[in-house]
C-alpha atoms as one frame of an Amber mdcrd trajectory, in Angstrom:
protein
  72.857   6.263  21.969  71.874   4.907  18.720  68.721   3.701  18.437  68.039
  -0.568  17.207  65.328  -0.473  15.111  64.984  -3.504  12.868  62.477  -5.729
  11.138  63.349  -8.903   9.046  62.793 -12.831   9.538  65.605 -14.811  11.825
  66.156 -18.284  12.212  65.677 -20.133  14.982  64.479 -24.040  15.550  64.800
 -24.597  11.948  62.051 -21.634  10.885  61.827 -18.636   9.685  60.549 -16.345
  12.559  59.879 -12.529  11.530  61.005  -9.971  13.959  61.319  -6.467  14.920
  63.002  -4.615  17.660  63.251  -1.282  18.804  65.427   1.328  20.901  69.309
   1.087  21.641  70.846  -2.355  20.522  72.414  -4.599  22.795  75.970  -3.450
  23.125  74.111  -0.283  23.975  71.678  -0.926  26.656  69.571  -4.100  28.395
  67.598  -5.514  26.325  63.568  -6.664  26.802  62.689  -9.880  25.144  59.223
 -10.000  24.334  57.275 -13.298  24.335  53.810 -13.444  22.839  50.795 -15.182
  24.205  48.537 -18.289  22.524  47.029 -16.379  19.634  49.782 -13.239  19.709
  52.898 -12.241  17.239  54.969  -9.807  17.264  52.881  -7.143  15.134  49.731
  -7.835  17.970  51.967  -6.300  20.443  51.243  -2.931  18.381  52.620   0.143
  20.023  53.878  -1.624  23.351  57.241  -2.374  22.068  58.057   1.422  21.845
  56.169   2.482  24.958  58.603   0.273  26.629  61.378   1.602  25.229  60.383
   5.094  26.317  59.642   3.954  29.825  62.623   2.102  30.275  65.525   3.060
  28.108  66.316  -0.581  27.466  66.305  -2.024  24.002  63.017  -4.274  22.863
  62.771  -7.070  21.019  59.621  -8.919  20.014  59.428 -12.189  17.278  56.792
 -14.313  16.241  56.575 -17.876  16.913  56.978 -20.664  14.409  52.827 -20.451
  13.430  52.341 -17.121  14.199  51.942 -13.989  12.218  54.443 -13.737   9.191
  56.894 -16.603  10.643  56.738 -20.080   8.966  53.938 -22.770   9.427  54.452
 -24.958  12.600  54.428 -28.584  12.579  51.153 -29.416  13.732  48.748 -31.197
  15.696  51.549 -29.075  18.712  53.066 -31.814  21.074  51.818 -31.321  24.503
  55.046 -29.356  25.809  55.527 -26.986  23.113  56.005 -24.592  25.523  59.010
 -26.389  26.944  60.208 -27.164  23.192  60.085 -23.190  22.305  62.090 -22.566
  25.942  64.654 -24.492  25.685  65.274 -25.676  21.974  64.208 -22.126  19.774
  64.537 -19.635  22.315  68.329 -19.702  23.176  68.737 -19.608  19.095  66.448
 -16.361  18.815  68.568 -14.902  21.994  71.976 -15.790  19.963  70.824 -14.367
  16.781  69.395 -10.756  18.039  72.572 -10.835  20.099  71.590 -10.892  23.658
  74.009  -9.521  26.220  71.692  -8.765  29.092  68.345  -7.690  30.331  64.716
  -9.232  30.732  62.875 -11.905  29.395  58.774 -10.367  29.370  55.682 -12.774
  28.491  52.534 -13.078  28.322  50.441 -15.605  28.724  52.229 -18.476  27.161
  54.813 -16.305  26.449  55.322 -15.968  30.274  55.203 -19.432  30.428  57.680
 -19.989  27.915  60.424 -16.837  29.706  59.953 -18.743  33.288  60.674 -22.551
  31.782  63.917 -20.874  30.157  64.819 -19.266  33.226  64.022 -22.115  35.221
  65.538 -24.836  32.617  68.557 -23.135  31.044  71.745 -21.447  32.836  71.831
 -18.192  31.680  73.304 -15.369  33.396  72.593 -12.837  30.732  68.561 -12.893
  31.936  68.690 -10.792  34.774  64.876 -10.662  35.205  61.294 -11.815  34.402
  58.480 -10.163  34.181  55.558 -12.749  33.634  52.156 -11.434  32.546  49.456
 -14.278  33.085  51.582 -16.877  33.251  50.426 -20.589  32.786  52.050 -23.521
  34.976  49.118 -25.576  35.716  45.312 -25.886  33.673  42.244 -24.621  35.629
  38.956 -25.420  34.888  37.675 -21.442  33.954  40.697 -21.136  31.920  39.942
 -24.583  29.966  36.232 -23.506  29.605  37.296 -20.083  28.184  39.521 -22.065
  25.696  36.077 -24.447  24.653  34.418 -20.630  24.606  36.817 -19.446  21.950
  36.353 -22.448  19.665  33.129 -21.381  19.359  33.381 -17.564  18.906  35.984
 -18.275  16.084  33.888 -20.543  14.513  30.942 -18.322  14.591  32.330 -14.479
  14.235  34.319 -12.562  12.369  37.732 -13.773  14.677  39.110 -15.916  11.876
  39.246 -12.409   9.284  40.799 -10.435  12.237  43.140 -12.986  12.928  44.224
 -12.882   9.272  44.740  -9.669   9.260  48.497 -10.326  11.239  48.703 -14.549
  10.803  49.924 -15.441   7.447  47.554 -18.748   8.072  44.657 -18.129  10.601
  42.820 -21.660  11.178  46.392 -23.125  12.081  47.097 -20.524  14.333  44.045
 -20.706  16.179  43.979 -24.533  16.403  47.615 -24.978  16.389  46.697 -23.514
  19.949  43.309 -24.700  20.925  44.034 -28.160  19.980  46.907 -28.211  22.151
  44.677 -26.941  25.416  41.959 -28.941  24.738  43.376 -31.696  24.226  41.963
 -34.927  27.291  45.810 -34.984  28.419  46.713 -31.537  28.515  44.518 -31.474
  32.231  47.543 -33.019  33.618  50.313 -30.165  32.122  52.232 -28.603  35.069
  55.270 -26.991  34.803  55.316 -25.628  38.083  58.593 -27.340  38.970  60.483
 -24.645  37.250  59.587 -22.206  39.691  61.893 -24.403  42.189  64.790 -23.397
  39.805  64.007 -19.495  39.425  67.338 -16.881  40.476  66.378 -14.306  39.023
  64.317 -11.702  40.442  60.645 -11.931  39.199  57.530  -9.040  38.187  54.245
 -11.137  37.924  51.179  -8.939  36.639  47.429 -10.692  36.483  44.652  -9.237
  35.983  41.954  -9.618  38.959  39.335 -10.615  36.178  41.631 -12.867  33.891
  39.156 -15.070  32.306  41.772 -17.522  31.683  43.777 -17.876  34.865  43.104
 -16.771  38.425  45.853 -15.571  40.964  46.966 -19.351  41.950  49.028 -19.030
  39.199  50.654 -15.880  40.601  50.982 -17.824  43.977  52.319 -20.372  42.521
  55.343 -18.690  42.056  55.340 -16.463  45.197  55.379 -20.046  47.096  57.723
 -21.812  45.035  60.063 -19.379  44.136  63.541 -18.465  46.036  64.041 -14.993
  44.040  62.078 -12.015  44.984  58.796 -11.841  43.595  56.989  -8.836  43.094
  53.296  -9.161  42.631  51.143  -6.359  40.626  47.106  -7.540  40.590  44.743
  -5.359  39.022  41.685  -4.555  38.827  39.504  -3.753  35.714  41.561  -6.395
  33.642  41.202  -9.417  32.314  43.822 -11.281  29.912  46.094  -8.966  28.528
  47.210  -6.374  31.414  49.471  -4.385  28.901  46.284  -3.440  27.106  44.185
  -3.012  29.780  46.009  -1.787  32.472  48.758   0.248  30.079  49.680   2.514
  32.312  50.149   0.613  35.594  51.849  -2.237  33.438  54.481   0.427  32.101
  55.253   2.046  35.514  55.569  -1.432  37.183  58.246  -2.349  34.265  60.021
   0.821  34.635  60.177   0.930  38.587  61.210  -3.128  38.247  63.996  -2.409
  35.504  65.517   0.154  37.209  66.018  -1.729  40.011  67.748  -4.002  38.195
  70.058  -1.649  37.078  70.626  -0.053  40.748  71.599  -4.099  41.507  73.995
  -4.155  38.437  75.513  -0.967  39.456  76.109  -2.159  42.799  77.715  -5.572
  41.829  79.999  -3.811  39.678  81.203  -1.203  42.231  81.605  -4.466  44.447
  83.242  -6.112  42.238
């Protein structure tokens, strides 16, 4: 099986988006869609992208949002439901264009938010899966503080050089995103509805310390949803379980994917 690796700039929602993907293509083997989170691109996800790979034997594909990393600028101050814009009007272009036949949409963060509004907004019965790490569907008042938090740490550390070091344009990627969530209105964002609309069989990870989101989000979708829902919660991790929690995060995906498959199988040999 040949293996998909690739780097390069697609086009999707009218921008330039750079992306890279990795392991067999899509006429080859399911493929994993990776979704970024608030202040992520595709370089930040580092080595995950091939540790996935290696754990599943599906294909992965990560890309960075319009603002993010190498992609173009994005048109800024971000409307209120850019999450719901990048679902449903850039995210079936970015599916066409790396030539999506099947597999999982994976996010985190906003990211997740973004896989579980397309799954929940647009028929699509390539996406056999989700797996949604700290997903967003409502604002809490830790996770709002934390965002006031990081206003202040990047304007008074060394974040805004780091940052730079992957965003072609640091200050608008950073407020491009805190603007949005601290903006008075934003409060009232909920996309929990989309939940209601979920058929696809669902992996949420959080992190028992997540300093932006507690496990209501996770319940959220273990109440609302009509799809299995697996739950992982762990311990000694906060935002980003793939970095803290590598390990677990990789054997949950594996153990998640291949049941996928064993369903595929089956509905084939039905069939």
């Amino acid at each position: 099986m040949a293996d998909w690796i690739a780097k390069g700039v697609l086009t999707a929602g009218g921008k330039r988006l750079d992306y890279r993907c990795f392991g067999p293509a899509p006429d080859q083997a399911p493929t994993i869609m990776l979704l970024h989170e608030g202040l992520g691109c595709a370089a930040l996800w580092r080595d995950f992208p091939q540790r996935l790979v290696e754990a599943t034997g599906f294909g992965v594909c990560a890309w960075s949002r319009a603002g993010y990393g190498q992609s173009d600028p994005a048109d800024l101050p971000r409307p209120l439901d850019y999450m719901t814009r990048e679902a449903v009007d850039v995210l079936p272009e970015v599916l066409e264009t790396i030539g999506f036949q099947r597999g999982v949409l994976m996010g985190h963060s906003d990211g997740a938010t973004i896989a579980a509004i397309y799954a929940g907004s647009v028929e699509d019965f390539r996406v056999r899966g989700l797996i949604l790490m700290a997903p967003h569907f409502f604002t809490e008042d830790m996770g709002l503080a934390e965002i006031v938090k990081a206003r202040d740490v990047y304007a008074t550390t060394d974040l805004r050089d780091r940052m730079g070091k992957y965003h072609r344009d640091p200050d608008a990627t950073f407020h491009g995103w805190n603007d949005a969530w601290l903006h008075p209105d934003f409060r009232k964002w909920n996309v929990g509805e989309v939940i209601d609309y979920l058929r696809v069989p669902v992996l949420a990870i959080q992190g028992r310390q997540d300093q932006y989101g507690t496990l209501a989000q996770i319940e959220e979708i273990e109440t609302r949803s009509y799809a299995p829902v697996d739950v992982v919660a762990l311990d000694d991790c906060r935002h980003a379980p793939h970095q803290d929690q590598p390990r677990v995060v990789l054997d949950a995906v594996a153990e998640f994917t291949a049941r996928l498959e064993r369903i595929e199988a089956a509905e084939v040999d039905t069939a």
